[in-house]
C-alpha positions in Angstrom: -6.6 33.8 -12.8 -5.6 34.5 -9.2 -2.4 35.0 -7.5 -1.4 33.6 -4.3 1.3 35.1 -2.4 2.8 33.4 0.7 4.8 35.0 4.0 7.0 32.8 6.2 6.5 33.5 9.7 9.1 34.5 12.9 8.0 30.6 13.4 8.6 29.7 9.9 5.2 28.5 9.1 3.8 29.8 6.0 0.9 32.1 5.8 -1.3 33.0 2.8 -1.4 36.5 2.1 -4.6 37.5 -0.4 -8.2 37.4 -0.8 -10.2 35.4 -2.9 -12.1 31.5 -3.0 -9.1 29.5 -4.1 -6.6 31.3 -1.2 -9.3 30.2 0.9 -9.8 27.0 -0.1 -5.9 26.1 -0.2 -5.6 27.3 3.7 -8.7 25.4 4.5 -7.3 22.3 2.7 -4.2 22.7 4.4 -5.4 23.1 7.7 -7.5 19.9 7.4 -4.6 18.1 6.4 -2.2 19.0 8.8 -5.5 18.4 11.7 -5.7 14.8 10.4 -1.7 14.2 10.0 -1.3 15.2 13.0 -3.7 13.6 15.3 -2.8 10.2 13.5 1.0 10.6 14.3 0.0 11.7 17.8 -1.8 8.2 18.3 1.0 6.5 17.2 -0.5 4.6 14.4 -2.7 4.5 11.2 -5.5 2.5 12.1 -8.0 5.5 12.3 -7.0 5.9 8.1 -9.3 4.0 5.9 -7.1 1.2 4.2 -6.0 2.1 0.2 -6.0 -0.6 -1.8 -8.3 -3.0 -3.9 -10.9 -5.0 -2.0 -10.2 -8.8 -1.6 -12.0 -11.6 -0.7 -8.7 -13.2 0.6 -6.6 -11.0 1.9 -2.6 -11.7 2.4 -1.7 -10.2 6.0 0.9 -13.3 6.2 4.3 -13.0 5.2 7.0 -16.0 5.3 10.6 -16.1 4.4 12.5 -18.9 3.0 16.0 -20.0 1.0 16.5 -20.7 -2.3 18.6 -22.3 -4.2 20.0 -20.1 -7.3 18.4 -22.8 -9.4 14.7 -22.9 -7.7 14.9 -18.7 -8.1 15.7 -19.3 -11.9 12.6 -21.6 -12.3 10.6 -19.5 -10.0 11.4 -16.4 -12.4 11.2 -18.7 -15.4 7.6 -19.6 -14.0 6.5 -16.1 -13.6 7.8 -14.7 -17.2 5.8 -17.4 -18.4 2.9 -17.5 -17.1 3.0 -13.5 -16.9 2.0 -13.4 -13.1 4.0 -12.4 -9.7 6.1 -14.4 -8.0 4.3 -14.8 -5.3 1.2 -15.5 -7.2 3.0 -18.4 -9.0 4.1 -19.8 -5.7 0.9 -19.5 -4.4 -0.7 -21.2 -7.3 2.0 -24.1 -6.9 0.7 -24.6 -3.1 -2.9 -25.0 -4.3 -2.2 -27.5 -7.2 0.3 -29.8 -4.5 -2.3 -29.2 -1.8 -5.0 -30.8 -4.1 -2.6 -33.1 -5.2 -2.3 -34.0 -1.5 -5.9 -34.2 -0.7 -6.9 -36.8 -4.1 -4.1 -39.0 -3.1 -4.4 -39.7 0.6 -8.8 -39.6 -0.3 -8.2 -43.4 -2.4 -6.3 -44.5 0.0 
């Protein structure tokens, strides 16, 4: 068991007052943390992070907004209860099956 005791500073940053490993580790931790924080919000942006998330083969950077009718929201949530998916993986799912609806149809012709 170990104890960890921390001072504020005049600048009111904290300061870890003790001496063993796990004081050491925590200010190390903390130190890298606030190294890499801030030298990401000094650039301005994220993009030296590594991306969280579950690898995709497709991934879905687009977004698109449209209306609805109440009525095409109920079926859409009707849809998606049903089929126990997202809504946005039902609608994508009803592009795909009108899309290759498309393509038979205008291949006989």
């Amino acid at each position: 068991m170990y104890m960890l005791f921390i001072d504020k500073t005049p600048t009111g940053a904290d300061t870890y007052v003790g001496h063993n490993a796990r004081t050491t580790i925590d200010y190390y931790t903390d130190m890298l943390y606030t190294y890499v924080h801030t030298k990401v919000i000094q650039k301005g942006s994220d993009s030296h992070m590594a991306k969280m998330g579950r690898p995709t083969d497709d991934p879905k950077g687009q977004r698109k907004n449209f209306r609805l009718s109440d009525n095409d929201i109920k079926k859409l949530e009707y849809c998606s209860k049903e089929l126990n998916k997202p809504e946005s993986e039902v609608i994508r799912i009803s592009i795909d099956k009108l899309y290759s609806g498309l393509k038979k149809k205008f291949r006989k012709e």
